[in-house]
C-alpha positions in Angstrom: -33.3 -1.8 -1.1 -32.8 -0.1 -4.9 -30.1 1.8 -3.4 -28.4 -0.5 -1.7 -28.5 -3.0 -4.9 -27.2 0.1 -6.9 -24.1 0.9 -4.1 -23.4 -3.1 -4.5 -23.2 -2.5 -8.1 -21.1 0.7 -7.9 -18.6 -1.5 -5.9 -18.7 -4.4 -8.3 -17.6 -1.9 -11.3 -14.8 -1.0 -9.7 -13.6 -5.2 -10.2 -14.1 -5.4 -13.7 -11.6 -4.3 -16.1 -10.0 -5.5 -19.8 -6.3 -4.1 -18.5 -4.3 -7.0 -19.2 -1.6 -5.9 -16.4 -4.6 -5.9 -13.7 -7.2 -8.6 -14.4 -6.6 -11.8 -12.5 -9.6 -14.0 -14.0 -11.3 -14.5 -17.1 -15.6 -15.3 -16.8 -18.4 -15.5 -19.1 -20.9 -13.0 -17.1 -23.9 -15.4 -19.2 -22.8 -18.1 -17.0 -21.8 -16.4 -14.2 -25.4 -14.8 -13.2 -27.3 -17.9 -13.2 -25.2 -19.8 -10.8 -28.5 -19.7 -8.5 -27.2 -22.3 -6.4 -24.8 -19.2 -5.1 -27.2 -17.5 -3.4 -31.2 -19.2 -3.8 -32.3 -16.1 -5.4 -33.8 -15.1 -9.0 -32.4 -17.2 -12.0 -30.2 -14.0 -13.2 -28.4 -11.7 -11.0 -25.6 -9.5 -11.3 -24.7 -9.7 -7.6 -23.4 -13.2 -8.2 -20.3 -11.9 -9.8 -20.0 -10.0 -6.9 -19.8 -13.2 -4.8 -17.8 -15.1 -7.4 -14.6 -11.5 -7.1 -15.0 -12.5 -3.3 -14.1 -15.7 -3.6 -11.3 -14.6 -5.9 -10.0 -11.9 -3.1 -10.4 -14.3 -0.7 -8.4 -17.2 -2.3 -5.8 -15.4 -3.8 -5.8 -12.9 0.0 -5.8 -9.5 -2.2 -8.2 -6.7 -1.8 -9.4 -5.1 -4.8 -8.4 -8.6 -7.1 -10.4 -7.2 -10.4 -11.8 -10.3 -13.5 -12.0 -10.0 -17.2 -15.6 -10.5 -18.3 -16.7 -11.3 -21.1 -20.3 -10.7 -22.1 -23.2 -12.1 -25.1 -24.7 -9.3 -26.5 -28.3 -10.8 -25.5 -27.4 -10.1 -21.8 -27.7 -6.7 -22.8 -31.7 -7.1 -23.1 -32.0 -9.9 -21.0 -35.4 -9.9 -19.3 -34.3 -11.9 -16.2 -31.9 -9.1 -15.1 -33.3 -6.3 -13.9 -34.0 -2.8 -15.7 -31.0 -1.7 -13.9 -28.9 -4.5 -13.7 -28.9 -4.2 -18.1 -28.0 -0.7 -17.6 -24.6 -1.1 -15.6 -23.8 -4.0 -18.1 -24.3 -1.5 -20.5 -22.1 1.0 -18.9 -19.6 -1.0 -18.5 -19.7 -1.7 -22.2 -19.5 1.7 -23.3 -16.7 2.2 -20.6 -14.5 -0.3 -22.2 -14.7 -2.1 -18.8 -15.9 -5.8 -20.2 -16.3 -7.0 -23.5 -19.4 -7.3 -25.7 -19.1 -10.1 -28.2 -22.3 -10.9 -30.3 -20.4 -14.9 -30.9 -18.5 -14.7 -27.5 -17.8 -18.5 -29.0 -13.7 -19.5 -27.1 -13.0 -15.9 -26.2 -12.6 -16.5 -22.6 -10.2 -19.6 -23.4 -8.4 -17.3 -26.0 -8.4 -14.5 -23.4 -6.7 -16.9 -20.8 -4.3 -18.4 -23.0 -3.2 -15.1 -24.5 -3.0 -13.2 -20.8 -2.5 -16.8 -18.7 -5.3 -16.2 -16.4 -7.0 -18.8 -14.6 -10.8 -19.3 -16.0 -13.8 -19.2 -13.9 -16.4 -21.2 -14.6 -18.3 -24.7 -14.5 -17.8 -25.3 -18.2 -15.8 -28.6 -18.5 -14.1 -28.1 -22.1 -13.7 -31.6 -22.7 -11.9 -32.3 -26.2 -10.2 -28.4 -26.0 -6.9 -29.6 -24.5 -5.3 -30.4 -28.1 -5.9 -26.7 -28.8 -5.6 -25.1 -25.2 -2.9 -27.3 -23.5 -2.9 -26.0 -20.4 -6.5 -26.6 -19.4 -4.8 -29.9 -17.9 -2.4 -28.1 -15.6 -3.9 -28.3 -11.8 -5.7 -24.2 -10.9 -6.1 -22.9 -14.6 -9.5 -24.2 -14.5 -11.7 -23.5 -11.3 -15.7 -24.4 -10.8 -17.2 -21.8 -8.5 -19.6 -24.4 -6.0 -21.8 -22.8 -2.9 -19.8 -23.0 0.4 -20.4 -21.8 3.8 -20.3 -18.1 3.8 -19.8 -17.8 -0.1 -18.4 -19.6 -3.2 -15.6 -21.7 -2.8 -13.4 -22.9 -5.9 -13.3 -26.5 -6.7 -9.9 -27.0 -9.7 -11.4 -29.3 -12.7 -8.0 -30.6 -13.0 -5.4 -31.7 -9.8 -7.8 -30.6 -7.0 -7.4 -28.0 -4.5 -9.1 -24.1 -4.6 -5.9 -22.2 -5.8 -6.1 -20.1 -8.9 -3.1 -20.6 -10.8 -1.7 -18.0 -13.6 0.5 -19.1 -16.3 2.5 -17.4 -18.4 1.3 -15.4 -21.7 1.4 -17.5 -24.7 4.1 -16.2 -27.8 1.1 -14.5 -29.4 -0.2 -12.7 -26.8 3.5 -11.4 -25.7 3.5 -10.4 -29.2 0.4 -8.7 -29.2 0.1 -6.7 -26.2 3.8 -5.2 -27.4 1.7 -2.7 -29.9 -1.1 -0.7 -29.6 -4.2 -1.2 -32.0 -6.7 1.3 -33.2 -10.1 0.1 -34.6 -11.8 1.5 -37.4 -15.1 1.6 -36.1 -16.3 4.9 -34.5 -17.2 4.9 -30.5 -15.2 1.5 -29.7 -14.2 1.7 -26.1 -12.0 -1.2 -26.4 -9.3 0.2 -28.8 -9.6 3.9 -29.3 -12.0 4.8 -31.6 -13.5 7.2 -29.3 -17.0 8.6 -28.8 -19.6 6.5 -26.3 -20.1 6.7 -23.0 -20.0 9.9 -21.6 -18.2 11.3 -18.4 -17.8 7.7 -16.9 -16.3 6.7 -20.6 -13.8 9.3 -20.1 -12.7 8.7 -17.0 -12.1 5.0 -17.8 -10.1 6.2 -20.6 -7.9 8.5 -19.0 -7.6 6.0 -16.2 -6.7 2.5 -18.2 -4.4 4.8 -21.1 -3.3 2.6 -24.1 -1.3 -0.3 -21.8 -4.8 -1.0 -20.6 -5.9 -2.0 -23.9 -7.4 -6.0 -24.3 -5.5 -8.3 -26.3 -7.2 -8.5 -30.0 -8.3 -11.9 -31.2 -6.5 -13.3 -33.7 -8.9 -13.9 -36.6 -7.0 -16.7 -39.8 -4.1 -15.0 -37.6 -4.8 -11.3 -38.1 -5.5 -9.1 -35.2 -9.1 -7.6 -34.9 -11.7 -6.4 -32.7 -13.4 -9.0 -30.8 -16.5 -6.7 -30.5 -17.0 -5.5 -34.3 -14.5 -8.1 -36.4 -12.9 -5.2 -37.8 -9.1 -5.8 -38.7 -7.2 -3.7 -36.6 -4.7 -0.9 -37.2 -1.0 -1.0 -35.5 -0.6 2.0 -33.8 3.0 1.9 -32.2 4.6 0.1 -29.8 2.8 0.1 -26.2 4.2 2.0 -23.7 6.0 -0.1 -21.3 4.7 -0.6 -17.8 5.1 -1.9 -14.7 3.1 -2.9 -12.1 2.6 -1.8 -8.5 0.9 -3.2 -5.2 -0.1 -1.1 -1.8 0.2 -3.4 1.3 -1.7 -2.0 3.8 -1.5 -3.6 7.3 0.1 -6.8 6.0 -2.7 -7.6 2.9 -2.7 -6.4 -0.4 -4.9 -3.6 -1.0 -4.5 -2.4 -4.1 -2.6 -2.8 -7.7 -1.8 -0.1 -10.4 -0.1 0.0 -13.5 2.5 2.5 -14.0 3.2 3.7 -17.6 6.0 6.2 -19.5 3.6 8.3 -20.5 1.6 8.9 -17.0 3.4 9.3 -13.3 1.2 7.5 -10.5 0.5 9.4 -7.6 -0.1 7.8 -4.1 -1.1 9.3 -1.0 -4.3 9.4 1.6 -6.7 11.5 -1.1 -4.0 12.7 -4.2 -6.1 15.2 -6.4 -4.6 14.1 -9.4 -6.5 11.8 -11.7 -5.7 8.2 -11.6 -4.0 8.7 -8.3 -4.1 6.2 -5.8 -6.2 6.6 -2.9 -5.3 5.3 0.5 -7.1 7.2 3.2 -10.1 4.0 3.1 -7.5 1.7 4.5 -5.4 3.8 6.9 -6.0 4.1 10.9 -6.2 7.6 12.5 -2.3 7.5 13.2 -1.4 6.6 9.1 -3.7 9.5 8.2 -2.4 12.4 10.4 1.1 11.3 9.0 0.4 10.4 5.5 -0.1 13.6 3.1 -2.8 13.8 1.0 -0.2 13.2 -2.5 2.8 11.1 -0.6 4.9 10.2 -3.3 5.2 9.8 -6.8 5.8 7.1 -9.2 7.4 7.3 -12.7 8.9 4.8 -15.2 11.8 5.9 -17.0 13.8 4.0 -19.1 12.3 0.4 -17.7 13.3 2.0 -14.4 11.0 2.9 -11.5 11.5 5.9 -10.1 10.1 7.5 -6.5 10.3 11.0 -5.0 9.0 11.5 -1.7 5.9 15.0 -2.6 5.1 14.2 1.3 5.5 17.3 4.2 7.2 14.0 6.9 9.1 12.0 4.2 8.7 8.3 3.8 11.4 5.8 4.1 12.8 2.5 1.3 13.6 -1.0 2.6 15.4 -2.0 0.2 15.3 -5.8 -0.8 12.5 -5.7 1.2 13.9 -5.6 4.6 12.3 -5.0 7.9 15.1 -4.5 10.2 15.1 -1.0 11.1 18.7 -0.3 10.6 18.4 -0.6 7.0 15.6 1.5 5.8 16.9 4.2 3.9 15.2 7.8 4.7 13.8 9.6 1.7 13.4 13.1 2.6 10.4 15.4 1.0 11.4 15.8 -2.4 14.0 13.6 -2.8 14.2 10.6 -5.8 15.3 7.5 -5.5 15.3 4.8 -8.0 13.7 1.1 -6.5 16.2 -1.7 -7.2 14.7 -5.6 -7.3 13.0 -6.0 -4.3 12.6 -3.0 -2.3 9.9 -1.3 -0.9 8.7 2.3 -0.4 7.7 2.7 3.1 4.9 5.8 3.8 4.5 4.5 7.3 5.2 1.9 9.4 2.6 -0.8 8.0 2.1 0.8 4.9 4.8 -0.1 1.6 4.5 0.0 -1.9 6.4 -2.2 -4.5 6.4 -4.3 -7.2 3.4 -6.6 -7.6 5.5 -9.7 -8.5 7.4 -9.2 -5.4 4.9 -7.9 -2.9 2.5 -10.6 -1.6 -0.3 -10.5 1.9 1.3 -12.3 4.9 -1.2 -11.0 7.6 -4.6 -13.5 7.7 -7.1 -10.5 7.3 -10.1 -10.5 5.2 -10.7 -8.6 2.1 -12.9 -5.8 2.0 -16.3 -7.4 0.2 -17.6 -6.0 -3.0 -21.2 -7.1 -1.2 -21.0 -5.6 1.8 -24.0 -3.4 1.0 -25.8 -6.3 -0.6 -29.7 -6.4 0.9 -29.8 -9.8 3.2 -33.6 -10.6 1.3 -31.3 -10.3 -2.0 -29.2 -13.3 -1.3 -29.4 -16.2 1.1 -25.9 -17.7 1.6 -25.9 -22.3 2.7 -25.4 -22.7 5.7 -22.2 -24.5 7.4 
């Protein structure tokens, strides 16, 4: 059962992140793992935010739908997690993947308003709407309740179980255009290196400086949240844009594609921070698909895509599905993706921009617990 909790873990990881282009939530993990109404188990467990991305996937009908946690330093040595449960939270803080705060105080609600995430959690925060107006608008605020199969999403304000983003508040725009540096040695939050190890590194070269959190605004100064240090301005941030895989009619996967770093996409690309397909594809897709299909740049504010493939791939451009309008793009050729097109790899498989690519097949989202041990969670019944 160890191994199995640990695989469960593993697959949890890969939803947390502090990238402001990819999170789609903001929790408190504190809260979050004594929810034991979720599941009847122990009174902490790390497998309930597991449970709690489901419902996210589910609701919103994207795979792969990562949260922005924030974490109390006491979790670290929390005696109702287990040994190893404070050892992934601890890799993730080293990773850069979560944040750490020792006074995690309003950082979720500052993390929300600065991003416009929605906010997970039970937490009422009556007598915040003076300072956080939009904790009155209907889906910024959703209470994760048991349900039959899972959590379900219950809105504190306007009912109904539909997350709802908002807009990023004139500070945070402002903020996530530069890139900070903190003075403090080893923080994996804004470069000042060391910490972590291989898996450190790899986060790093994965997230690049667009991944980096917004700062908190301390008397109005930018500064770590994690050390209180005031932070350096290190240049403006790399512009981005952001990409989804739809797979079979359901959003699989989105990526964030930077100046500074070309995205390749294919069934198993070697490159680093390529994206991986080959999980999602039937026998047919992978036979066709090669192992780097294309590749994706950003130049000038424009995205670019040249077909690295051995069969080609094809563009609908605007989106179109009638076949006399894809547009062939032969192996090696380039082609720049106007407003709502669509790289097609194979018939079923297209890639575009996040903002204009959404799910319209009914199919469930591959489950962060699918390796969960049954004796480790005990779902309500219908």
């Amino acid at each position: 059962m160890r191994f199995e909790i640990s695989k469960v873990l593993d697959a949890i990881e890969g939803r947390v992140c502090t990238d402001p282009s990819l999170a789609r939530a903001v929790v408190d993990l504190a809260e979050v793992i004594r929810w034991q109404d979720l599941d009847g188990g122990r009174p902490a467990s790390l497998l309930r935010l597991g449970m709690v991305i489901d419902a996210l996937s589910r609701q919103v009908e994207e795979d792969s739908v990562p949260v922005y946690a924030i974490v109390h330093r006491a979790l670290l040595s929390d005696a109702d997690l287990t040994s190893n449960e404070r050892m992934v939270v601890r890799r993730w803080a080293d990773d850069g993947l979560v944040e750490v705060l020792d006074q995690p105080g309003d950082r979720m609600l500052e993390v929300a308003d600065l991003l416009g995430l929605p906010v997970l959690s039970r937490v009422r925060f009556d007598g915040l709407g003076g300072r956080w107006p939009w904790l009155g608008q209907a889906g910024r605020v959703l209470a994760p309740v048991p349900g039959a199969g899972g959590p379900v999403f219950i809105a504190h304000v306007g009912g109904g179980q539909t997350p709802a983003s908002g807009s990023r508040s004139p500070a945070g725009a402002k903020l996530l255009a530069r890139q900070w540096r903190c003075p403090e040695p080893g923080c994996a939050l804004f470069g000042g290196g060391g910490g972590g190890g291989a898996f450190a590194d790899l986060a790093r070269v994965d997230r690049a400086p667009a991944g980096q959190p917004p700062p908190t605004l301390r008397n109005g100064v930018p500064s770590c949240p994690r050390h209180g240090a005031r932070l350096g301005d290190a240049g403006p941030r790399p512009r981005t844009a952001v990409l989804a895989v739809r797979i079979g009619g359901l959003v699989r996967r989105r990526f964030v594609l930077t100046e500074t770093q070309p995205v390749l996409v294919g069934r198993a690309p070697d490159a680093t921070g390529g994206v991986v397909l080959g999980q999602w594809l039937n026998d047919e897709a992978r036979r066709w698909i090669s192992r780097s299909h294309v590749r994706f740049e950003l130049r000038v504010g424009e995205v670019i895509v040249t077909d690295t493939s051995t069969n080609g791939s094809g563009v609908r451009p605007g989106g179109s599905m009638a076949e006399p309008d894809r547009i062939p793009l032969a192996p090696q050729q380039s082609r720049v993706l106007g407003d709502g097109d669509l790289v097609e790899l194979y018939p079923g498989v297209q890639i575009g921009r996040a903002d204009e690519v959404t799910s319209d097949a009914k199919f469930s989202p591959t489950s962060v617990m699918a390796e969960a041990p049954t004796m480790a969670m005990r779902l309500p019944r219908a």
